[in-house]
C-alpha positions as CSV (number, residue, x, y, z in Angstrom):
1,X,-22.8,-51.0,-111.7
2,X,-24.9,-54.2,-111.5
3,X,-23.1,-55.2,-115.0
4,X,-19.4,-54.7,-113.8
5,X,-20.3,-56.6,-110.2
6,X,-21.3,-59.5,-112.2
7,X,-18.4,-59.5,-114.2
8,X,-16.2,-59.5,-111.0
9,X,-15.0,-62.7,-110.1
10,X,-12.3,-64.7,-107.9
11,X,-10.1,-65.5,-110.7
12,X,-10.6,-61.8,-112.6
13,X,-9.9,-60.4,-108.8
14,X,-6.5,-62.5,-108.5
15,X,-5.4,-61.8,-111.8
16,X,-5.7,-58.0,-111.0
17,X,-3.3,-58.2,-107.6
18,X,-0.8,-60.9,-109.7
19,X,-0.6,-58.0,-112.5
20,X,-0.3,-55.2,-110.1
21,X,2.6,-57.0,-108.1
22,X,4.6,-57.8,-111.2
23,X,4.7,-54.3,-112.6
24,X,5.4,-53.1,-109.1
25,X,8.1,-55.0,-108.5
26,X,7.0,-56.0,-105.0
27,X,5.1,-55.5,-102.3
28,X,5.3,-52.0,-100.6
29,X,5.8,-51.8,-97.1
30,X,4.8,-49.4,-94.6
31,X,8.0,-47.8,-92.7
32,X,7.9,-46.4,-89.4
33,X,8.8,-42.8,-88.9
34,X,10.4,-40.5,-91.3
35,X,13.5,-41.3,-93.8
36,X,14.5,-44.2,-91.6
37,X,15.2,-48.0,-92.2
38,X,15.1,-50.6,-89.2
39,X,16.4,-53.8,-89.1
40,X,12.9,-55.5,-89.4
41,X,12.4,-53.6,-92.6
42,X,14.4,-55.5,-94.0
43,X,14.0,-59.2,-95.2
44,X,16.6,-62.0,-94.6
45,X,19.9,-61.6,-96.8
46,X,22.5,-59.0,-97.8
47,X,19.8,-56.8,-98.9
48,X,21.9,-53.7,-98.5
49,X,25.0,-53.0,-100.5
50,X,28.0,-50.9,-101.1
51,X,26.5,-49.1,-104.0
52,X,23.2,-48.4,-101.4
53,X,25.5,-46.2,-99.1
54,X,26.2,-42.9,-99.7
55,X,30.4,-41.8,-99.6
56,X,31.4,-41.0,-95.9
57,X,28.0,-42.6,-94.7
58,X,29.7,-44.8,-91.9
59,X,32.3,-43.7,-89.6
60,X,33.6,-44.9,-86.8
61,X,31.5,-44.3,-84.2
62,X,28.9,-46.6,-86.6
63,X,31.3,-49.6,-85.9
64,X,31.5,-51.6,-82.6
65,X,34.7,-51.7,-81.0
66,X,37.1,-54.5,-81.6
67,X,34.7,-55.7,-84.0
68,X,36.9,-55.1,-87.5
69,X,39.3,-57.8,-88.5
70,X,42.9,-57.3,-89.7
71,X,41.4,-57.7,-93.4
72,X,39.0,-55.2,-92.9
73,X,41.3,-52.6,-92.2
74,X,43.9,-51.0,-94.4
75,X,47.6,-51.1,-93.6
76,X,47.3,-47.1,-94.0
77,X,44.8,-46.8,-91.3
78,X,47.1,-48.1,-88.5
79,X,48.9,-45.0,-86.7
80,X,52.7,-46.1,-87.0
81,X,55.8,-44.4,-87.8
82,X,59.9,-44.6,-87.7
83,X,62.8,-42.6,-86.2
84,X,66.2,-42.9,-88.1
85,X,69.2,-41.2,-86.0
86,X,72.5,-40.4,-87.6
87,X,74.7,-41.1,-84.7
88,X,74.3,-41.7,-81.0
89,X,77.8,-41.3,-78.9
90,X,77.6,-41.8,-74.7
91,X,80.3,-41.5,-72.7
92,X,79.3,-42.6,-69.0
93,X,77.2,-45.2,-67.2
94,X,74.1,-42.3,-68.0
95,X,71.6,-43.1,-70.4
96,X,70.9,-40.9,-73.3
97,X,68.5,-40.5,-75.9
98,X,69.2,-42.3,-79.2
99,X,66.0,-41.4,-80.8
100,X,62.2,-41.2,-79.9
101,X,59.5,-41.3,-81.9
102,X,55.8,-39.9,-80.7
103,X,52.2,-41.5,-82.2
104,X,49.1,-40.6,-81.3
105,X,46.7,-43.5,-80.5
106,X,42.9,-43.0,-81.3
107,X,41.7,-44.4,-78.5
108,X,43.1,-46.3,-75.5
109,X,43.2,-50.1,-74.7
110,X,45.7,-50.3,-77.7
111,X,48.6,-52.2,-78.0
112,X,51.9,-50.9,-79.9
113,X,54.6,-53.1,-81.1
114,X,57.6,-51.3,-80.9
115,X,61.2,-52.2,-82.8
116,X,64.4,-50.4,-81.9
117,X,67.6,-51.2,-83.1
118,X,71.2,-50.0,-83.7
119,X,74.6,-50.4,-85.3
120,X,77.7,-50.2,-83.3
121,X,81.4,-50.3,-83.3
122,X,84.4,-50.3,-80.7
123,X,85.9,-46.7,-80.9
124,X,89.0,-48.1,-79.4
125,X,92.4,-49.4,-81.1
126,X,92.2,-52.9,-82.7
127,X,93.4,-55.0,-80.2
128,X,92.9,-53.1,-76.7
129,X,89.6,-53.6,-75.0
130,X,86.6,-53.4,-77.1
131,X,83.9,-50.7,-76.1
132,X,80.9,-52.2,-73.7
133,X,77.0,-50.6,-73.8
134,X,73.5,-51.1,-72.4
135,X,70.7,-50.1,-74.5
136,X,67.0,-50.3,-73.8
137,X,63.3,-49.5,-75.0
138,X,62.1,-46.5,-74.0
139,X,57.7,-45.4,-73.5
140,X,56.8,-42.3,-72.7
141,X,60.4,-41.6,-70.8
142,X,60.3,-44.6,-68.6
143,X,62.4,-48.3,-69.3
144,X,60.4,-50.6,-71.1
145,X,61.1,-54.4,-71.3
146,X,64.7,-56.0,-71.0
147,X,68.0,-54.5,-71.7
148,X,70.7,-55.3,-73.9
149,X,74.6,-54.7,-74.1
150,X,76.4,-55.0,-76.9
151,X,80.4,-54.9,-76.9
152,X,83.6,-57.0,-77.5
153,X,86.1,-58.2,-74.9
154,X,88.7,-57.0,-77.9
155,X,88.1,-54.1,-80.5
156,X,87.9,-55.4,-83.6
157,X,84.9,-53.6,-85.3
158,X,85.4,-50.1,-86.7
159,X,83.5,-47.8,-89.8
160,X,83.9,-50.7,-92.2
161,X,83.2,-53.5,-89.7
162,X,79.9,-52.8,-87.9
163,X,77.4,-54.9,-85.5
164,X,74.2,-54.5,-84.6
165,X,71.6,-55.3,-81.7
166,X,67.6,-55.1,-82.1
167,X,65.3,-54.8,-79.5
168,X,61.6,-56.2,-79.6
169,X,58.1,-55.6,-77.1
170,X,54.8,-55.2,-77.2
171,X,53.3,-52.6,-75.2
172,X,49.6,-54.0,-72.5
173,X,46.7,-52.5,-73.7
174,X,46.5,-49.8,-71.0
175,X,48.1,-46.6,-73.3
176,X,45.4,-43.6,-72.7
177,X,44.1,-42.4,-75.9
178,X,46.5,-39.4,-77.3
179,X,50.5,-38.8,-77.7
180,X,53.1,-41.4,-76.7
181,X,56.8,-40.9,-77.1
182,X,58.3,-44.4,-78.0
183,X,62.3,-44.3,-78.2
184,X,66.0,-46.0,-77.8
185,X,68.2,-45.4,-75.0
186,X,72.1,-46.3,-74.6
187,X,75.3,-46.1,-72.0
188,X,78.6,-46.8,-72.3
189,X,79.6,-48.9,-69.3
190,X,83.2,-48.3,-68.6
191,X,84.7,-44.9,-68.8
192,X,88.0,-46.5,-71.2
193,X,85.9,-48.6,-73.2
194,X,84.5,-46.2,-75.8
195,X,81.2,-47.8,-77.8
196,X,79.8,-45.9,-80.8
197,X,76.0,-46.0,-82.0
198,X,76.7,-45.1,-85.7
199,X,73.1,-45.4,-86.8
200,X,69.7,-46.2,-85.2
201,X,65.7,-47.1,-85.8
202,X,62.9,-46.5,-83.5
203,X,59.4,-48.2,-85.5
204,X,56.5,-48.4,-84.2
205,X,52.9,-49.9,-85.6
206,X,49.6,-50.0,-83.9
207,X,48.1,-53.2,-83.4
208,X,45.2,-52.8,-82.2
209,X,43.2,-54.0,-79.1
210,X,44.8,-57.5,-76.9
């Protein structure tokens, strides 16, 4: 014993740690608890990567809300959808449905743009008095924004000589979380003034929070 402790020195002690740190790596550090990692633990940079999480690992309860930008979120992952209707005929001042779409929003405090729009024609003799319509945006059953009313003072649109009229909003962020019918509503105005909705779209896309 007496040989080795004179053979121990500051330089041969330093030399020992240097060697043991290289081979190691690093230094080890004590965590606290049991399988967990906390925020001091670790030291300042992106010290944790993709490749360091396991598949399905974060979800979104893991993520704070309204924190994720448009680039961090795939176009796939925004609830949306679209309504095509073959033909849409009123014949009095009553509204009817010309197609209605439901999507089901994750949570609430969303806001849904919603695009409705439709081709029309007279359904009256070229020359007499063109058909007349209102059409508006429909949520969950209820008018939704500003109307709009196609028609000609003369007819002079038929199957081969369409129009069209598109209607634009943006729902406030105060849809509860769940099932919302989004749709397209029309009237004719006048009784001897026949309009025809040929073809309409109801889309709708999720935006997110305002």
């Amino acid at each position: 014993m007496r040989r080795i402790r004179r053979q121990l020195t500051y330089a041969n002690v330093m030399v020992t740690l240097l060697a043991f740190i290289v081979l190691t790596g690093g230094t080890a550090v004590a965590l606290n608890g049991a399988n967990t990692v906390q925020s001091d633990d670790l030291g300042p940079g992106a010290q944790v990567q993709a490749a360091d999480v396991a598949d399905n690992a974060v979800n979104g309860a893991d993520v704070v809300n309204g924190s994720m930008a448009g680039a961090d979120i795939a176009p796939s992952a925004l609830p949306k959808g679209r309504k095509i209707t073959s033909s849409c005929d009123p014949n009095t001042t009553t509204f009817v449905d010309c197609g209605t779409l439901t999507v089901n929003l994750p949570r609430p405090g969303l806001r849904v743009l919603i695009v409705a729009s439709a081709m029309w024609r007279s359904n009256e003799n070229f020359g007499d008095a063109g058909g007349w319509g209102t059409c508006r945006i429909g949520v969950n059953g209820a008018p939704f924004g500003p109307n709009a009313s196609p028609g000609e003072l003369s007819a002079n649109t038929g199957l081969q000589a369409q129009k069209s009229l598109t209607l634009t909003n943006v729902t406030d962020p105060n849809l509860g979380a769940g099932n919302h019918t989004f749709g397209l509503a029309c009237n004719q105005r006048f009784s001897d003034q026949d309009i025809v909705f040929t073809q309409t779209y109801v889309s709708v896309v999720v935006l997110g929070p305002g």
